[in-house]
C-alpha positions as CSV (number, residue, x, y, z in Angstrom):
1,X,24.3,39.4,-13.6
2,X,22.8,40.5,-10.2
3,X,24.5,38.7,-7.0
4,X,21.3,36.8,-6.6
5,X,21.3,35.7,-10.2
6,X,25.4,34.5,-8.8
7,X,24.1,32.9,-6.3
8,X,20.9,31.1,-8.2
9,X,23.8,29.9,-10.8
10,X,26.3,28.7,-9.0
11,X,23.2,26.5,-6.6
12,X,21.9,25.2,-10.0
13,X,24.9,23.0,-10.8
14,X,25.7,21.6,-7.2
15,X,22.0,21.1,-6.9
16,X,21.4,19.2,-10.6
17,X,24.0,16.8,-9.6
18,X,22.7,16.2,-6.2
19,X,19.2,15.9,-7.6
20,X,20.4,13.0,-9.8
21,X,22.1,11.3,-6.9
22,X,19.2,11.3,-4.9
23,X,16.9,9.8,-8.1
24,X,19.2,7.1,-8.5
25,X,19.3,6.4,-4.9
26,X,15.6,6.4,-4.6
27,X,14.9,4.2,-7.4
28,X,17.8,1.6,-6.0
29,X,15.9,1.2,-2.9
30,X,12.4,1.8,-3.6
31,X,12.8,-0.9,-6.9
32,X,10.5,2.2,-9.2
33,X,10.5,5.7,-8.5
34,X,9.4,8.4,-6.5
35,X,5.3,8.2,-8.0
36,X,3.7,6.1,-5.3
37,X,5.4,8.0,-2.3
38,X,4.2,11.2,-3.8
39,X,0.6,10.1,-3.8
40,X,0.4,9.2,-0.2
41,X,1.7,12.8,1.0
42,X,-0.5,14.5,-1.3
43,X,-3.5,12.1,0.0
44,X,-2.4,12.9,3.8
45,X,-2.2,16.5,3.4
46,X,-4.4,18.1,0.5
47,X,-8.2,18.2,-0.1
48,X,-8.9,19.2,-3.4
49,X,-12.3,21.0,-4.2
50,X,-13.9,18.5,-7.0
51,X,-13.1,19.1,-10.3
52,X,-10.7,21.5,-10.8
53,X,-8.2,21.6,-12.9
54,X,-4.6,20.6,-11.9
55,X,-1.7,21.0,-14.1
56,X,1.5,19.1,-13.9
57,X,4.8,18.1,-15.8
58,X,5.8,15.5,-17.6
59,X,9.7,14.8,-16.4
60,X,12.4,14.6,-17.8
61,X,15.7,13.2,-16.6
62,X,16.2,13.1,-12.8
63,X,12.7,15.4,-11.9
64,X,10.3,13.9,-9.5
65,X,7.9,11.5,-11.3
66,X,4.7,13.4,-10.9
67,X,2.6,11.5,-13.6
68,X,1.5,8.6,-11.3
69,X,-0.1,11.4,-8.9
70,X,-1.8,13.2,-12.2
71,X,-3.0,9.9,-13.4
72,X,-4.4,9.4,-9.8
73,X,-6.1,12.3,-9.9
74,X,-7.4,12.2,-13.3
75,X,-9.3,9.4,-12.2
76,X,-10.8,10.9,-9.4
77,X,-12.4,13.3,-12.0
78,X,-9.9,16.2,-11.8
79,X,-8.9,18.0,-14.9
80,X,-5.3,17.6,-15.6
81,X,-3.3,19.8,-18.2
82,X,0.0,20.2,-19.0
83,X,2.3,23.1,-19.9
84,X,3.1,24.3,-23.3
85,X,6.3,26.5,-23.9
86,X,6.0,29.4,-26.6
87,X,7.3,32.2,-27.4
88,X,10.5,33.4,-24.9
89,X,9.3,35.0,-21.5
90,X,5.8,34.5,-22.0
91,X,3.8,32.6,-20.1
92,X,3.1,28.9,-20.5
93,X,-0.1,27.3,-22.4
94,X,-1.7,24.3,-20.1
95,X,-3.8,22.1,-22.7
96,X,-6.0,18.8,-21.3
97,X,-4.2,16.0,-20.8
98,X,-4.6,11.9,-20.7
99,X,-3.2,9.3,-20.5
100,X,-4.1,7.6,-23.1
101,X,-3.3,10.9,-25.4
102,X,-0.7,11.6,-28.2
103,X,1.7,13.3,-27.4
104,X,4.0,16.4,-29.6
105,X,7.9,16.8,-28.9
106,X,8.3,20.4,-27.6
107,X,11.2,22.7,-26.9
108,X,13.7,20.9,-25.4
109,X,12.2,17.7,-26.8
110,X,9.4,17.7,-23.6
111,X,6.6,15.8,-24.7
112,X,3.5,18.4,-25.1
113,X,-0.3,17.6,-25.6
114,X,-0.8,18.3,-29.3
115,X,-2.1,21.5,-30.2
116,X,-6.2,20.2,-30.8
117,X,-5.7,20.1,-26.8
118,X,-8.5,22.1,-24.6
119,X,-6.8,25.0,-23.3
120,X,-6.8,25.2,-19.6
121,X,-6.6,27.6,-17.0
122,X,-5.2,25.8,-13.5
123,X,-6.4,26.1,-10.7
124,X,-3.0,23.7,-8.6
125,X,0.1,24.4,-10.7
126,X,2.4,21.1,-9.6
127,X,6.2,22.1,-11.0
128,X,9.3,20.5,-10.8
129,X,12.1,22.3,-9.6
130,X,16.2,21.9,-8.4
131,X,15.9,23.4,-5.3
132,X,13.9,24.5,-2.4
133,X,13.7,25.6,1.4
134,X,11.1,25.8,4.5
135,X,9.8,29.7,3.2
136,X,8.6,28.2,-0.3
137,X,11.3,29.5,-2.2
138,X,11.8,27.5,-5.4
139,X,14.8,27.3,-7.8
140,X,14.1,26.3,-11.3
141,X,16.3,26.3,-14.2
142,X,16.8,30.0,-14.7
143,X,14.3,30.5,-17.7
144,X,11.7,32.5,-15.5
145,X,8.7,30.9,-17.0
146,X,7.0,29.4,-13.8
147,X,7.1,32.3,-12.0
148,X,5.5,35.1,-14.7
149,X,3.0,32.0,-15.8
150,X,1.9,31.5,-11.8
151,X,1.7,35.6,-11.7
152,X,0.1,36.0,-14.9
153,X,-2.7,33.0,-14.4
154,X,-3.2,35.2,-10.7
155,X,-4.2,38.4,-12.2
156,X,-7.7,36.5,-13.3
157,X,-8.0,33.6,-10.5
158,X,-6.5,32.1,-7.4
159,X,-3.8,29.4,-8.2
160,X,-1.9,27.5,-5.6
161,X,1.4,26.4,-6.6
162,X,3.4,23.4,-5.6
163,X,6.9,22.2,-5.8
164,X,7.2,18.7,-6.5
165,X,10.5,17.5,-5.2
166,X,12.9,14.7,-3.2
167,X,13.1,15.7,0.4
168,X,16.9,15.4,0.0
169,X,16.7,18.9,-2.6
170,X,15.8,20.9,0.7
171,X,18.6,23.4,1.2
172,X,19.0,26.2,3.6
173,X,18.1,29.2,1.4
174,X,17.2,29.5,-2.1
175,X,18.0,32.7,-3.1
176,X,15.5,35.0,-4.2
177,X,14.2,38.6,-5.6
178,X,10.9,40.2,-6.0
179,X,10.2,38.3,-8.8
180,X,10.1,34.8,-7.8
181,X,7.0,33.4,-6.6
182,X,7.3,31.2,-3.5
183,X,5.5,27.7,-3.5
184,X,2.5,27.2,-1.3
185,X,2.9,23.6,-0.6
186,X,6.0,21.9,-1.1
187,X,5.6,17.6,-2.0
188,X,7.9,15.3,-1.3
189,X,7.5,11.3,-1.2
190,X,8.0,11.9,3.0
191,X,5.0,15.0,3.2
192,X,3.5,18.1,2.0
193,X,3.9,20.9,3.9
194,X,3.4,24.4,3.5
195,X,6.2,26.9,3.8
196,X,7.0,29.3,6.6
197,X,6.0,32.2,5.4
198,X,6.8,34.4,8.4
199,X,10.3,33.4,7.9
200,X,11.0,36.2,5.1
């Protein structure tokens, strides 16, 4: 283990437990969860071009409730997918999603759109992550498969990535190799933003 795969580790279990603190606290005060918030700062700061294709995540424990924002945009005619795990340390499978659809239990009993599902290729990748700072830099849950999908889905179009989070999972540094793709925008239910890149 390299010292930045250390360092990634030992952030992941202070910032899993702090992610679930601030859930819980959101929820107590809001009276629901983080989806309505997350729809105004996407409305304030992004302009999508009509009709592409957005993917999201369908969460699981304390991860930001992005459903309500993919059900928004569904509605305003956007394409929405959702990922599909196969085989290990190969990129994720986006197939259509709606709300109204079935849905299969995947790895790590994730609901997944069933297999008869339109495969997609997204153009706004919305993922859910533990961790992140002001450059973009993202810290998932150690499997990789974000980052080689977002580089993979890049060698045959533009994608914009986005970290869906709580404001309160800022940190000071996420740390980082050559392999992790920073986010473009980060959304929180306070505001989007997009990282400081010069910061690197």
């Amino acid at each position: 283990m390299t010292s930045t795969e250390a360092l990634k580790e030992q952030l992941r279990e202070t910032a899993a437990k702090q992610r679930e603190a601030i859930a819980a606290d959101v929820a107590d005060a809001a009276g629901n969860d983080i989806g309505s918030a997350l729809i105004a700062s996407f409305d304030r700061s992004l302009d999508l071009p009509a009709g592409i294709v957005v993917s999201g995540y369908f969460p699981i424990g304390s991860e930001a409730n992005v459903l309500p924002l993919l059900k928004t945009l569904s509605a305003r005619g956007f394409r929405i997918a959702l990922p599909v795990v196969g085989k290990r340390m190969t990129p994720l499978v986006f197939r259509e999603w709606q709300e109204t659809d079935t849905m299969e239990q995947g790895p790590f009993n994730i609901p997944e759109p069933k297999a008869d599902a339109d495969i997609l290729r997204p153009d706004l990748i919305l993922t859910p992550l533990l961790a992140f700072d002001t450059r973009g830099n993202r810290l998932g849950y150690g499997g990789g498969l974000y980052d080689l999908t977002i580089a993979t889905l890049r060698e045959y179009q533009p994608v914009m990535a986005a970290g869906i989070a709580y404001s309160g999972q800022q940190v000071p540094d996420v740390p980082h190799d050559d392999l992790d793709v920073p986010m473009d925008w980060i959304i929180t239910e306070n505001e989007a933003f997009r990282p400081e890149r010069g910061n690197e």
